[in-house]
C-alpha positions in Angstrom: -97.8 -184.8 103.4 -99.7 -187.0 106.1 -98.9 -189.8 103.8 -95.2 -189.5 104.1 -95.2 -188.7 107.8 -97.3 -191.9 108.2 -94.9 -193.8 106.1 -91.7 -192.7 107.9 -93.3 -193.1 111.5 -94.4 -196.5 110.0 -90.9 -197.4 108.5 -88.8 -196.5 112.1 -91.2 -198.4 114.3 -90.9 -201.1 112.2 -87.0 -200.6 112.4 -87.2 -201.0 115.3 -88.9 -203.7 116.0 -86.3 -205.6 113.9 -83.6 -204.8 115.7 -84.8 -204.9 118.8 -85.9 -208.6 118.2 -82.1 -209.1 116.8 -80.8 -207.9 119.8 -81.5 -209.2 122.7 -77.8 -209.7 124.5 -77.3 -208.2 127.9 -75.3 -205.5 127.8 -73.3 -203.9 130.9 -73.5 -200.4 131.0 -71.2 -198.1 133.8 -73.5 -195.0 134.7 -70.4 -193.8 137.4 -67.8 -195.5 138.9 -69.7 -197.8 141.1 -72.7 -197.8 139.5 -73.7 -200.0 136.0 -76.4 -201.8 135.3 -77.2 -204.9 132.7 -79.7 -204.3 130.2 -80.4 -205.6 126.8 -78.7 -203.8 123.6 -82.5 -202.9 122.3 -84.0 -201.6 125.8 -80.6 -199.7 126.0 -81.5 -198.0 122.7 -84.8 -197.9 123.5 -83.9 -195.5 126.9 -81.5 -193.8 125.2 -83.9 -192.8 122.2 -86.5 -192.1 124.7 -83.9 -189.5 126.7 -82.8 -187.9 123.5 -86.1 -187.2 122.5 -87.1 -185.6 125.8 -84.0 -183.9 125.6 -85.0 -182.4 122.2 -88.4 -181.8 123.3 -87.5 -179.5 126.3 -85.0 -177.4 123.7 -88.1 -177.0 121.6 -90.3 -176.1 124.3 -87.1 -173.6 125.8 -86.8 -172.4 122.3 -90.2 -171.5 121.6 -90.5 -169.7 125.0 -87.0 -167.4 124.2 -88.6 -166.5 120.9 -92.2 -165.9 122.2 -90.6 -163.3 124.9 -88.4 -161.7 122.3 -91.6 -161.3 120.1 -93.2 -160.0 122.7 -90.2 -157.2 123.6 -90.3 -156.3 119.8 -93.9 -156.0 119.6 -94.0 -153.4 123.0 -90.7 -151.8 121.4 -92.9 -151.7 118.2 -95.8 -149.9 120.5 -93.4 -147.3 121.5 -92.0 -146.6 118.1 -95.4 -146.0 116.9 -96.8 -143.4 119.7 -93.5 -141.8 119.2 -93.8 -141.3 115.7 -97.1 -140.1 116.3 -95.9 -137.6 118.8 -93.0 -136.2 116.0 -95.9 -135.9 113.5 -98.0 -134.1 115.5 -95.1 -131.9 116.8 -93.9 -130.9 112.8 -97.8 -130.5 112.3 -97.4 -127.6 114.8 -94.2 -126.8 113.7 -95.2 -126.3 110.0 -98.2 -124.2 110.9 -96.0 -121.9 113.2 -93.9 -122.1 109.8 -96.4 -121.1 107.7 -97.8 -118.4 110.2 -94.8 -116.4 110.3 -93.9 -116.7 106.8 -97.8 -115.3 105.9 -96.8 -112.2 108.2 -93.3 -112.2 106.2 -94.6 -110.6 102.9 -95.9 -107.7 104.8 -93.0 -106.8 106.7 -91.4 -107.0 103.7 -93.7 -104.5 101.8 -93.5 -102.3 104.7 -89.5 -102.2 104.8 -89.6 -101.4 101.6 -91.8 -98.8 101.3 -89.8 -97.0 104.0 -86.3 -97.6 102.6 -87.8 -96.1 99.4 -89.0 -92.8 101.8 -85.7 -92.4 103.0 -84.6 -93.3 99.2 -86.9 -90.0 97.7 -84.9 -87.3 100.8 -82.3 -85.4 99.3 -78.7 -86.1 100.8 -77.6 -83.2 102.9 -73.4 -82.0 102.9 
């Protein structure tokens, strides 16, 4: 991979050397009304290049920043999401044992109500 970044680096400096040996006329350029300035067609291309690549330097560097603050919202929401999670596990831990708890005392009552229903059951009906 080095190799073909070395040859395409190698291929557009070259380029460019070409053409800016090629083009050497002056060339009037009219920054705003008022202003303009002569420069030759390659050093025109040359400043332009150089400004667009600045240019897409800082949006990369901007970029970069917006994602590394989002990453770092996500990761603290993240951070929140897990003590939460933590907390409504702990809370149905204590919610099944409460469960469980009443439900071991439920078989008893249960015995209990029906050993009396079966007492009032065994007395005779009165008219």
């Amino acid at each position: 991979m080095r190799q073909i970044n070395f040859g395409l680096i190698f291929g557009f400096g070259l380029i460019t050397v070409f053409f800016t040996l090629e083009n050497t006329a002056a060339t009037t350029v009219h920054v705003l009304p008022g202003m303009q300035y002569t420069l030759p067609l390659a050093g025109l291309l040359l400043l332009v290049a150089g400004v667009g690549a600045a240019s897409a330097w800082f949006f990369a560097t901007w970029t970069g920043m917006l994602n590394n603050v989002d990453q770092l919202s996500k990761a603290t929401e993240f951070e929140a999401q897990q003590v939460r999670i933590q907390e409504l596990e702990t809370d149905l831990n204590r919610y099944r044992s409460t469960v469980e708890t009443q439900l071991g005392l439920l078989p008893a009552a249960t015995v209990s109500a029906s050993a009396s229903s079966s007492e009032d059951d065994s007395q005779p009906m009165t008219s």
